[in-house]
Structures are given as C-alpha cells and as structure tokens.
FIRO-330913 format. One line per 8 residues: for each residue x, y negated, z of N, C-alpha, C. Coordinates in pm, whole numbers. Each point is the difference from the previous one (the first is absolute). Example, Ala and Ser with C-alpha at 12.3 -4.5 7.8 and 13.67 -1.06 7.14 Angstrom:
BEGIN
1319,569,780,-89,-119,0,90,-120,0; -35,-105,-72,82,-119,6,-77,-109,73 .
END
This chain:
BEGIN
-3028,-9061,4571,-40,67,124,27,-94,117; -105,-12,84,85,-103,132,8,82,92; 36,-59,84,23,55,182,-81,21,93; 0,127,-16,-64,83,36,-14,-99,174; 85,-44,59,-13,-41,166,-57,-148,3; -2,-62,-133,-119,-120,-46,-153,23,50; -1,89,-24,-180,80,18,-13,-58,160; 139,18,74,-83,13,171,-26,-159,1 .
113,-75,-23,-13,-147,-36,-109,-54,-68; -38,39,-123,-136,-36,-26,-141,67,97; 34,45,71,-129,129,81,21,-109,132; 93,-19,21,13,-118,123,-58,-117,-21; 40,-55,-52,-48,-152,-124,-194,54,-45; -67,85,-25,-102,51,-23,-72,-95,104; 76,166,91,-119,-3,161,38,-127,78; 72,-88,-7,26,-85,112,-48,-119,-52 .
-15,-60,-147,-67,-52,-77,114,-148,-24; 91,34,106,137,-140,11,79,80,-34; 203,-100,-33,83,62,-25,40,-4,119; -22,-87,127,73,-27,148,-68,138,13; -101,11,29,5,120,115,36,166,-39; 9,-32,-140,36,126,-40,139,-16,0; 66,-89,-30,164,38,28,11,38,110; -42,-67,127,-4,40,155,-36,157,9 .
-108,50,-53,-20,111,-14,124,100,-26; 41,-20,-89,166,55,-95,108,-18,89; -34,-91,62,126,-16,35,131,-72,-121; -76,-70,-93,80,-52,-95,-15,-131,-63; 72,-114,-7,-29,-159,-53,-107,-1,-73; -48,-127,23,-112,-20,-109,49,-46,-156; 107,-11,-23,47,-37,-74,24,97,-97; 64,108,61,12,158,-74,-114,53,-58 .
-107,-74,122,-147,78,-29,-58,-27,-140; 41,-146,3,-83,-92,-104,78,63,-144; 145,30,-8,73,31,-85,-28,153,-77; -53,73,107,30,166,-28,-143,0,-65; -169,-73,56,-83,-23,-63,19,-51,-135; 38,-95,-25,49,-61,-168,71,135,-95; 56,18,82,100,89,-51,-53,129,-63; -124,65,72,-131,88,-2,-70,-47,-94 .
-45,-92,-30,-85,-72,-82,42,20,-111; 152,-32,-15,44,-10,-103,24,125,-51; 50,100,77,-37,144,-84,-80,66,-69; -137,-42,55,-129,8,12,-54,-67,-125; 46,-117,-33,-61,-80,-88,-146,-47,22; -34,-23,122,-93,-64,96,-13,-64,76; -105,-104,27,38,-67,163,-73,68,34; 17,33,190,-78,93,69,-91,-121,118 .
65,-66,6,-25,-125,52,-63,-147,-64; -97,-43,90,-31,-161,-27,-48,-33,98; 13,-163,31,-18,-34,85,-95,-88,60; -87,40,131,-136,-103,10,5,28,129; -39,-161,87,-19,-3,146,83,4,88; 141,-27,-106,135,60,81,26,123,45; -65,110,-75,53,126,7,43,40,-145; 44,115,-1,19,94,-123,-135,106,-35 .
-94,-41,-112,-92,109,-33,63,58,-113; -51,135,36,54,67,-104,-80,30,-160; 64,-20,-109,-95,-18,-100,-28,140,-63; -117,-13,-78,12,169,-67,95,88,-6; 103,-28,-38,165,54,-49,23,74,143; 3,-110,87,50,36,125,-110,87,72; -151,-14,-2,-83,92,28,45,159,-18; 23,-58,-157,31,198,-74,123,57,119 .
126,-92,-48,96,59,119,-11,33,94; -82,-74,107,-26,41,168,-24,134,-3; -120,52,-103,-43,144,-8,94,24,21; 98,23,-125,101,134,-32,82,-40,102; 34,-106,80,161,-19,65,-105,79,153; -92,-20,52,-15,29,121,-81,160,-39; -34,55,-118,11,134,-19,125,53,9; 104,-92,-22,152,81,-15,73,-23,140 .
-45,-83,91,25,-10,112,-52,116,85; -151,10,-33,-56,77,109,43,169,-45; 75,-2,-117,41,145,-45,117,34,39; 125,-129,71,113,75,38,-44,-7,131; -92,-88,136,-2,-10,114,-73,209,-4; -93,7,-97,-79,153,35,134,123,-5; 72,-50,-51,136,99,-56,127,-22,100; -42,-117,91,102,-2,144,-104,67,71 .
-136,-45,2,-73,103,153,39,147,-57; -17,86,-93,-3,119,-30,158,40,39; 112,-65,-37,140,25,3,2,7,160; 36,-145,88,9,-42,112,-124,71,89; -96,44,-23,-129,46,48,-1,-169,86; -22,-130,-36,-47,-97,30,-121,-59,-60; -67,-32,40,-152,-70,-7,37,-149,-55; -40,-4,-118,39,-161,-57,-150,-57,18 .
13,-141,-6,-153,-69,25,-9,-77,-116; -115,-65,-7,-7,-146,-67,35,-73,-16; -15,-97,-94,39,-162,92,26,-70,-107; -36,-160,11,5,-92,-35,-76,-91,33; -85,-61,-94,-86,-160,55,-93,48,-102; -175,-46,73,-76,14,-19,-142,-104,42; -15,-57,-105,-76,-202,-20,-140,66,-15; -71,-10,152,-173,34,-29,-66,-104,69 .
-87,-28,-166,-59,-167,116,-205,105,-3; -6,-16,96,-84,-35,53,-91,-88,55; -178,5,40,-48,-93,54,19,-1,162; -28,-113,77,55,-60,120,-56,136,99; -135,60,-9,-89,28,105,23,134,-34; 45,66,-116,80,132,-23,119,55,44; 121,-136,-5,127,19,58,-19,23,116; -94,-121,86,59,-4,146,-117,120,65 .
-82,61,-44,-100,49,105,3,194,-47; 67,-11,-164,16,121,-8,130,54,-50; 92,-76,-46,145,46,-12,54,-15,106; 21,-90,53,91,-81,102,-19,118,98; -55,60,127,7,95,62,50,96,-89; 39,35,-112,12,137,-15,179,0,-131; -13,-151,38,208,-31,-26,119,60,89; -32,29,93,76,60,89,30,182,-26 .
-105,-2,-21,-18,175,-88,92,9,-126; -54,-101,-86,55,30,-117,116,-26,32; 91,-89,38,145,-20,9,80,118,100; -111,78,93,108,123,31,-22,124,-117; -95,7,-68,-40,106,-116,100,-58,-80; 34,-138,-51,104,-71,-130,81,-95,40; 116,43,79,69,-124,78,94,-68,-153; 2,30,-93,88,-21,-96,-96,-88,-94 .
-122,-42,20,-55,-29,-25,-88,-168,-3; 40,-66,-36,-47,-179,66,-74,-14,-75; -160,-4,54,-122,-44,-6,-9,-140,55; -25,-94,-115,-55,-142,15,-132,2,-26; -82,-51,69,-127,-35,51,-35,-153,-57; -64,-10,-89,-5,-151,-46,-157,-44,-19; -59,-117,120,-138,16,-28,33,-170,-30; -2,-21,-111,-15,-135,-83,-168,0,-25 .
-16,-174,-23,-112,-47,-45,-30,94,-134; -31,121,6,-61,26,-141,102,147,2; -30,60,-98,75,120,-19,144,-43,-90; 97,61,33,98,12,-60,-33,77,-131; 86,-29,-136,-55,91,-123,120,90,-50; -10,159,37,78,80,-78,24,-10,-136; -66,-22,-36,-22,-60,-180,147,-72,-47; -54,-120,108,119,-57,-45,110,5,84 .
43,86,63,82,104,106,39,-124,116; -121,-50,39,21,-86,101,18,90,129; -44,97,-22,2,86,138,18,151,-46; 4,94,48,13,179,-60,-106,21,20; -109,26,81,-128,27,24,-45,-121,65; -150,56,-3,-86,-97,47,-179,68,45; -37,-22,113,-158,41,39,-21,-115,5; -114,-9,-139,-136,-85,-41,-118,54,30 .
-63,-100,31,-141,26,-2,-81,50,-126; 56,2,-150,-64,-20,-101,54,57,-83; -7,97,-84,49,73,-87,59,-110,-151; 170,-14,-5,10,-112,-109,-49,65,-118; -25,-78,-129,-51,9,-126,110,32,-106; 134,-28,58,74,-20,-91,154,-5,57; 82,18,-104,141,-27,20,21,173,22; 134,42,4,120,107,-24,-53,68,143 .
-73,28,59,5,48,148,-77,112,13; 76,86,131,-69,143,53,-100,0,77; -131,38,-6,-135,-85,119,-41,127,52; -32,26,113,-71,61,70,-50,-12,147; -176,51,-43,-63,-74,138,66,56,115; 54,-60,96,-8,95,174,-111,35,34; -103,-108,31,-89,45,32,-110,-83,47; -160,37,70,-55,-138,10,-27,-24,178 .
-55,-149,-16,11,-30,184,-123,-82,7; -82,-22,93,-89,-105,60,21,-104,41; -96,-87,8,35,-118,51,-153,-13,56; -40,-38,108,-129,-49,105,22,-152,48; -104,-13,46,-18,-155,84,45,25,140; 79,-85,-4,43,41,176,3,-163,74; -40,-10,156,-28,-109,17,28,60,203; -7,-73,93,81,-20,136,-146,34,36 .
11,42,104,-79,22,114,-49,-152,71; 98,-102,15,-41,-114,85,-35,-40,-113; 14,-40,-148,-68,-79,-92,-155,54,-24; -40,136,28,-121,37,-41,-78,-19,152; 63,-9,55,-89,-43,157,-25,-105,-3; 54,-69,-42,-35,-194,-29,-65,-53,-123; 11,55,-130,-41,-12,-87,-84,138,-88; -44,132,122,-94,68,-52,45,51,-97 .
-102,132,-54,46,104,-44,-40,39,-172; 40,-76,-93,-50,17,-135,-51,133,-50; -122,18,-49,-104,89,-30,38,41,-181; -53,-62,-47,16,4,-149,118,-99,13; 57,13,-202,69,-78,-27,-53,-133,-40; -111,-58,-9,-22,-119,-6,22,-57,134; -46,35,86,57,-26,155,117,-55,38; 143,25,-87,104,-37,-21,26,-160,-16 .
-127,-29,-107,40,-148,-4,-5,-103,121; -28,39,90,-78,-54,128,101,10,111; 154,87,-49,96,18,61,158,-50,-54; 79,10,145,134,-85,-118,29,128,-11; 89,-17,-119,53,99,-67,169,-40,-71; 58,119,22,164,-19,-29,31,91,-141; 86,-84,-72,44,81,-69,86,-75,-108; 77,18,-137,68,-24,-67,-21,-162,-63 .
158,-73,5,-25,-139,-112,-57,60,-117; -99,-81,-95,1,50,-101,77,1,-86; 63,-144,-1,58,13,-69,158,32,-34; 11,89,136,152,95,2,-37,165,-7; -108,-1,-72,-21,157,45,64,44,-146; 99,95,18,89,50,-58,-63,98,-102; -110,59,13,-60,116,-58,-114,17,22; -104,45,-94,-143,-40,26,-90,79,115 .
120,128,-10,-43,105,97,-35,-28,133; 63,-128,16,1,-19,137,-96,-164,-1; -107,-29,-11,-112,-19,-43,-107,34,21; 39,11,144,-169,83,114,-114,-42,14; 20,-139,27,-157,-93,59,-121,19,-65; 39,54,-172,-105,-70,-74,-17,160,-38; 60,106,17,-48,116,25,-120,24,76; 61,-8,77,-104,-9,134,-104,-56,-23 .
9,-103,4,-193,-85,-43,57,-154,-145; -56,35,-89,42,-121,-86,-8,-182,55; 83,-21,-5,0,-140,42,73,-29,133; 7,79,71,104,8,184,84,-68,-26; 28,-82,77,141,-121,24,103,44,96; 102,-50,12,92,37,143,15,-122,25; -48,-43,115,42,-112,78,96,-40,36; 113,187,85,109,-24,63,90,62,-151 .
106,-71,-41,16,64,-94,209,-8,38; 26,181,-66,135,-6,3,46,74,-135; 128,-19,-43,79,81,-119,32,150,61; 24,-4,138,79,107,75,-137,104,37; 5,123,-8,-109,72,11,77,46,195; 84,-37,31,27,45,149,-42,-100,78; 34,-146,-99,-115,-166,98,-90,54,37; -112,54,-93,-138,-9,11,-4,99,92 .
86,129,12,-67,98,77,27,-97,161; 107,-12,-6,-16,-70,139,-78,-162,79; -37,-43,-162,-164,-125,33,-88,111,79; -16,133,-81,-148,59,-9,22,59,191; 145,66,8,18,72,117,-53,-135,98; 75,-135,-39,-29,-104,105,-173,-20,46; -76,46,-60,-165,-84,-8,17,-113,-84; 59,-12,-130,24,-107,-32,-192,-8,-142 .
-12,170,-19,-85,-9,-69,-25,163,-58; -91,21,-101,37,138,-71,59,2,-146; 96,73,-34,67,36,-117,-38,198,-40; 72,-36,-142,25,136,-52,130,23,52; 37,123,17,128,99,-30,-2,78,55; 102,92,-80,47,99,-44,-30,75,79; -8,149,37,-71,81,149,130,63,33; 89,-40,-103,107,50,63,79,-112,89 .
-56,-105,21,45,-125,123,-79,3,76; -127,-21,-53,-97,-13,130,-37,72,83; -1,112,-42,-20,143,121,125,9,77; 96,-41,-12,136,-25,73,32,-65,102; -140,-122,-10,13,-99,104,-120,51,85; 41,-24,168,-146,24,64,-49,-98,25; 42,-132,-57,-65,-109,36,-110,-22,-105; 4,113,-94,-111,-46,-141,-106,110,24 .
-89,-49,-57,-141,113,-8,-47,-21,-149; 30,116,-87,-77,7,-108,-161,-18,35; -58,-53,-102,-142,-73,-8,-76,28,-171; -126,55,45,-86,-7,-142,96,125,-61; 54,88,28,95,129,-82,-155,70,-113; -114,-55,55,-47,103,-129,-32,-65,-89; -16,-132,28,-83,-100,-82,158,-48,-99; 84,5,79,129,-77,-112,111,93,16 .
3,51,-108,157,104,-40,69,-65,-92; 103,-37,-14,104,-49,-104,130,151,-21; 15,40,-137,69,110,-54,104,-62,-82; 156,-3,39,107,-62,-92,46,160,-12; 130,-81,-97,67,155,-6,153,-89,-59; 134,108,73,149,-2,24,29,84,-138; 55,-105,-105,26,16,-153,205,38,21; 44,79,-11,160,-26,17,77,-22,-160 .
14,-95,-5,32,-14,-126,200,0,-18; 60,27,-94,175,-11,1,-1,-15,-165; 136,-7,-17,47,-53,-159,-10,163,-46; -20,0,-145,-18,145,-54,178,38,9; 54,-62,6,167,5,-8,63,77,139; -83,-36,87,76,53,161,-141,118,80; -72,38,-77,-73,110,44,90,139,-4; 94,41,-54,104,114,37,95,-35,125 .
-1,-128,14,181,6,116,-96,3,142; 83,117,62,0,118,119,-58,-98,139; 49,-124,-33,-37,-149,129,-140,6,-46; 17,-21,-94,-143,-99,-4,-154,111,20; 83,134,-27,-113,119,4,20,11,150; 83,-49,72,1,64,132,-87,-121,76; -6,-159,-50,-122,-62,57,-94,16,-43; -44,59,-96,-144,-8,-88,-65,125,97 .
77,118,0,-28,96,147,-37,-36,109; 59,-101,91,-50,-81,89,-75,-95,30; -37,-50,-120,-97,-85,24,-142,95,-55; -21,81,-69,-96,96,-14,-44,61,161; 115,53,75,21,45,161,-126,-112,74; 98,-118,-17,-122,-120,53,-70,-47,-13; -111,36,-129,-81,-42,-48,-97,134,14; 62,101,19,-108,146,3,-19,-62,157 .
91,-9,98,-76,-10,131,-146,-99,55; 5,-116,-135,-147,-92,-1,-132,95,-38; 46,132,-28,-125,52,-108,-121,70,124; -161,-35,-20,-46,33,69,-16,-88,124; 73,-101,37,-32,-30,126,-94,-117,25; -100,-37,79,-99,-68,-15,12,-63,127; -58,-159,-21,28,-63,173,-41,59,102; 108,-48,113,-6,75,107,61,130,7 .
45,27,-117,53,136,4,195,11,25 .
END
C-alpha cells in the first residue's frame, strides 16, 4: 500500500510537468519530491514518469493514475465544499497548442474570462511551427485544422469558419478591382511559404484558382494580415481577422468562399479529468461565437 499524501506529490509533479516548480508549489525540497515519487513508483511497480524536452511526461501507467488520483482529489475537495459549505475549484496545467491566427484573434480576447471562470487553472497557449501532437502527449489538447487518422485520441469537430479574399482600399485604388479569379494573376498576392506550410488546410491560392502564386510571402498568418492591411497586396484569411480590421475590405465574397473546420483533438487518457473538460467547454464557447458570421459582420 503507499502513501496515500504521495498522490498530491505526484498530482504536483503531473500538472507542473518539473520537480522545481512543484516542490515550490508544496512548499517542500526537490529532493523529497524526487524521493517520495521513486518511492510511489516503487509501490506501484511502475514508472509514472519519462522524460522528454526537459520535462516529465507522463507514461500510460501514469496516465491511468492522474484519472483515479485527481478523481480522488476532486472527491475529498466536493466533501470539504458540502462539509465547510466552501466552493472548491480546479486547477492545474493545461498544454493547448494551437494555430497562430486562432490563438491570437480568437482565444486570446477571451483568456481573461476563462482565468476569472478557472483561476486554479494555467492555460498554456502554444502556437509552434506545426501542431503540437497529443498522441504523443506533446501537449493535452490541441485545435487542428484536420481531423487525425490515427493514434489513442478523443476528436471532436467545434465547428466550421470562412475564409474570403481580403485586400486595402488604397491597394485596389491603385491596382483596381479583380472581377473573376483569373483576374488575380494580374495582381500581387500574399500568402503562405510553401514550403513551411504546416498543414494542407491552409493551402488557399490554388483553391481559389489553380496555379496562383504569392509574391509577398509569410509563415505568420498575422504578417500577411498586416502586408494585406498595409496595401501591400490581396490575400486569403480567415473572416474571423479580416472583418476585424477596418482597414480590410473583403472582395469577390461570392465568387471565392473557402470552408475550414476547428477539429479539438486530446489523448483518449485525459478526456475524463474535470481541467481539461473545463477547456474543451471554452473553447467550444469560442468557437460557437464564429458561427454564422459573414464579412463585415
């Protein structure tokens, strides 16, 4: 049988993903930390731990545990609110990588919310070259563009969004007003390196009319919006950026619609713990508010 007060130590060590900041957490050496973990393990006859990137991921073993230790957590905090009549919260750490033009234009305003709804709660925001992979528990969740094929994971769509041609007011006064999409070639045009584009989804030009080039070309989907805001040329994105800016004017909306869709994918292992259901809630919140809205709107 082990110790029973190991559990908070490993639940610290979990969510903080280091042994420094979880001893700080405790209020107890890292040394103890590192000891009372072994020590767990060894009861256990498991490692709960391995190590990549200079953190602690937790391996299957340790997956199974998180369940039951933060089911057995969240069963004595419900048994102090009922006793104490106190309101227990959430909390721990929570790794959602996301793409660049998702974080900043539709989470990012609405972080301030979630942290007074889950102050117990630390949401990392990670928009790396490419998606982070729950799979291989590089991250706890993740919004893809693309529904994965494979690996241990919980998928469900949020929901879907537009994307239009949007282009400056002073660039179409100087360089005129494209009619059809062949018309396009005859214009500069902004949009993704090719060969950093992370996901095929995002792969507009040749939607649009087969063969379109980008002249002005960036990795960052917030560069381009602000080439396109400059008169630098016309690009795609998202209508949830471009209708945001009044410096942009959607262009051609009937002739060119682009339809993605917000995939939320997590490890099949952490679809029960109470955090991760309490962001998967919120980012559903922020992804219902894109639904329906059309430029200019």
């Amino acid at each position: 049988m082990f110790d029973w007060d190991d559990l908070r130590v490993f639940l610290a060590v979990a969510r903080a993903r280091k042994i420094a900041p979880a001893a700080r957490a405790l209020g107890i050496d890292a040394t103890t930390i590192a000891r009372r973990l072994s020590r767990l393990e060894k009861a256990l006859g498991a490692d709960l731990f391995e190590m990549g990137r200079g953190e602690r991921a937790l391996t299957t073993s340790g997956l199974t545990l998180l369940r039951h230790a933060e089911g057995a957590e969240s069963a004595a905090l419900a048994a102090m609110e009922e006793v104490k009549g106190q309101e227990h919260r959430l909390s721990g750490q929570v790794r959602l990588s996301v793409a660049e033009g998702f974080g900043t234009w539709v989470l990012a305003p609405g972080m301030g919310a979630f942290n007074r709804r889950h102050p117990g709660i630390r949401l990392d925001l990670v928009t790396a070259s490419g998606f982070l992979n729950p799979s291989n528990r590089e991250a706890d969740m993740a919004v893809m563009l693309a529904r994965p094929q494979r690996g241990r994971l919980t998928v469900r769509r949020l929901g879907d969004y537009r994307l239009h041609l949007y282009a400056a007011p002073a660039y179409l006064d100087r360089a005129g007003y494209p009619i059809t999409s062949a018309d396009l070639r005859h214009h500069v045009l902004i949009g993704y390196v090719p060969e950093f584009i992370f996901s095929p989804e995002l792969d507009y030009l040749d939607e649009v009319e087969a063969g379109l080039e980008a002249q002005l070309r960036a990795t960052s989907i917030n560069m381009q919006q602000r080439m396109i805001a400059e008169g630098a040329g016309i690009g795609v994105l998202p209508d949830f950026i471009g209708r945001r800016d009044p410096a942009l004017t959607a262009i051609m909306t009937d002739a060119v619609e682009i339809t993605r869709s917000f995939w939320l994918v997590m490890h099949g292992d952490l679809r029960h713990l109470a955090r991760i259901g309490a962001v998967a809630e919120w980012l559903q919140e922020r992804v219902d508010l894109l639904t329906g809205q059309r430029p200019g709107q």
